[in-house]
C-alpha positions as CSV (number, residue, x, y, z in Angstrom):
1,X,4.1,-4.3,-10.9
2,X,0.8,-5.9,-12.1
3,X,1.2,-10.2,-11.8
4,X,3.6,-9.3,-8.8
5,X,3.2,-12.0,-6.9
6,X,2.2,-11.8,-3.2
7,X,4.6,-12.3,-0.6
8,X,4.5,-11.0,2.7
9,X,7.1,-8.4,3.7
10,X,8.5,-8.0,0.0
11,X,9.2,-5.5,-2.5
12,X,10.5,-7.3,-5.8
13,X,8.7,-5.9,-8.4
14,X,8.2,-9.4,-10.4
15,X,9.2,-11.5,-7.4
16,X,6.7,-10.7,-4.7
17,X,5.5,-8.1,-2.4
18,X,2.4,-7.2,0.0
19,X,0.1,-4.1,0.2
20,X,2.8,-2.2,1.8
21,X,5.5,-3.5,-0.4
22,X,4.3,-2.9,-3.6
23,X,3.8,1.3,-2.4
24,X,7.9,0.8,-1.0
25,X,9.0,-0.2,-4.4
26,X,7.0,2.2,-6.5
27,X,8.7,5.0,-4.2
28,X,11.9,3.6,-5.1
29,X,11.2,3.3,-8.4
30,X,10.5,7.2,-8.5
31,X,14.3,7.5,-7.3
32,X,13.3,8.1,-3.5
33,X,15.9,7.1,-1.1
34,X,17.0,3.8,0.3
35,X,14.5,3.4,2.9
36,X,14.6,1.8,6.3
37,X,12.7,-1.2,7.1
38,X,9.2,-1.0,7.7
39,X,7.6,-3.1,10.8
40,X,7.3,-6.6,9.3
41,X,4.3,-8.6,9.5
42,X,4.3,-12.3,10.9
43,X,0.6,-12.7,9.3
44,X,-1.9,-10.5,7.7
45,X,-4.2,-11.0,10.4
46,X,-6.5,-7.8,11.1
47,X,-5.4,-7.6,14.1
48,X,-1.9,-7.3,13.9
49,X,-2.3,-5.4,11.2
50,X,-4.1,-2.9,13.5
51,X,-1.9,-3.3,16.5
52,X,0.9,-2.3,13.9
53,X,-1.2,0.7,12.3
54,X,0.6,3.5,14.1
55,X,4.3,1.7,13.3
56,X,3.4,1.6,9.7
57,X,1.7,5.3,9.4
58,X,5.1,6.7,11.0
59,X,7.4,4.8,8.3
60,X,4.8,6.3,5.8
61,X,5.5,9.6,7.3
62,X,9.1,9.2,6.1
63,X,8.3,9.3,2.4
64,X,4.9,10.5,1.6
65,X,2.4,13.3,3.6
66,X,-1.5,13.6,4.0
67,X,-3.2,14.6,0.6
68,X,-6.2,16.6,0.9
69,X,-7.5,15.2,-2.0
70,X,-7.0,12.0,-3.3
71,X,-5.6,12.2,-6.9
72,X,-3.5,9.7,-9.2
73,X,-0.3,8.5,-8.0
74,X,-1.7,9.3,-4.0
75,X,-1.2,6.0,-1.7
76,X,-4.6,5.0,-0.6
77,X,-5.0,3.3,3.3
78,X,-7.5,0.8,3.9
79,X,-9.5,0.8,7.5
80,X,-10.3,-2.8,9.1
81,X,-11.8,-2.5,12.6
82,X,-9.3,-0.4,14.8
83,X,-6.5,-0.1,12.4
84,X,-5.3,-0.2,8.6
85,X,-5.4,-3.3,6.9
86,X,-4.8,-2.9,2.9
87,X,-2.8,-0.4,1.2
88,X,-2.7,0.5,-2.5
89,X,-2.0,3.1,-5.3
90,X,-4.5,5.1,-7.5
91,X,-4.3,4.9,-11.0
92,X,-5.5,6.4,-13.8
93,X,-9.3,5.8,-15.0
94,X,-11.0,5.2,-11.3
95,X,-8.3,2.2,-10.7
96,X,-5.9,1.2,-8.1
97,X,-3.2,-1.5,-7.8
98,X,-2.7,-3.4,-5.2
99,X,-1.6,-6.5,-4.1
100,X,-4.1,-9.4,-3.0
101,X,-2.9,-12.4,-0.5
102,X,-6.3,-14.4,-1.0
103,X,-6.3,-17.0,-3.7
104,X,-7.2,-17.4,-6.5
105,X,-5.5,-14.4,-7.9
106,X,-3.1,-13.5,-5.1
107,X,-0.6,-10.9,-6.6
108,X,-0.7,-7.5,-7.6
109,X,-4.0,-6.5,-9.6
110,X,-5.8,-3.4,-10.6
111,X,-8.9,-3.2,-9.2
112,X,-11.9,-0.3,-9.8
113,X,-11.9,2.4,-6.8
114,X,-15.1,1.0,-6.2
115,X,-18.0,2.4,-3.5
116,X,-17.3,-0.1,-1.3
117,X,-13.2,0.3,-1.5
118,X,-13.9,4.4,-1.4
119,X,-15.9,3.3,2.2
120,X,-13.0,1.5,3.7
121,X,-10.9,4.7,2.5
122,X,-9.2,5.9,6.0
123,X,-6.0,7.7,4.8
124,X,-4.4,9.0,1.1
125,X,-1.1,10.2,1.2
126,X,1.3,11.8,-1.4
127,X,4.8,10.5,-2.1
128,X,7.1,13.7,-1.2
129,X,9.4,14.8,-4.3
130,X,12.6,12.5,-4.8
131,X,15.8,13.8,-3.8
C-alpha cells in the first residue's frame, strides 16, 4: 500500500485511497467480507469529517472492536476538534501507514508513531478474525 496514491473515498491498493480507504482494503486483503459502503466524504474538511465521526465509527464497528492496547496491525483514529479526522495502521518498529492528502507527498506513507501523533490518538481498534 505504501506510494498508494491519495484519492478521496477509494480503496485501490496502487490506484488511490484516503485514511479510511487504505484500513477498508487492508481488511479485505486479510480475507474479511465484502463490506458495505462507508459514509463518503465530499472534502476532508475537519468539520465534515467530525460531523461524520459517529457514521464512520459505526461502519468501523462492522469489522474491527476497541483494543485495550494498541499493538501492530490495530487501526489507530485521529482526534481533530469534535470529531476524527485521520485514520491509519500500526506497523512494526514504532510506525504507521497512512495515507496523506496534502502535497508534496500525498499518498500512502509510513510515518513514526510520533509524540505528537500518540497525542491526537482518540480510538485503536482491532480488525475481528476473517470469516
Amino acid at each position: 500500500w505504501i506510494d498508494t496514491p491519495f484519492h478521496l473515498n477509494a480503496a485501490v491498493r496502487g490506484a488511490g485511497c484516503d485514511c479510511y480507504g487504505l484500513v477498508r482494503g487492508l481488511w479485505a486483503e486479510t480475507g474479511g467480507w465484502v463490506l458495505p459502503p462507508p459514509p463518503l466524504l465530499v472534502s476532508i474538511d475537519p468539520l465534515e469529517l467530525a460531523r461524520k465521526t459517529p457514521l464512520f465509527l459505526e461502519h468501523l464497528g462492522l469489522y474491527t472492536r476497541p483494543a485495550s492496547g494498541v499493538e501492530p496491525g490495530d487501526v489507530l483514529l485521529f482526534g481533530e476538534g469534535e470529531g476524527l479526522a485521520h485514520a491509519g495502521v500500526l506497523l512494526e518498529g514504532g510506525l504507521f501507514a497512512h495515507a496523506l492528502s496534502d502535497a508534496p507527498g500525498a499518498g500512502v506513507r509510513a510515518s513514526r508513531f510520533s509524540p505528537a501523533w500518540q497525542s491526537r490518538l482518540r480510538q485503536a481498534r482491532r480488525f475481528l478474525a476473517p470469516g
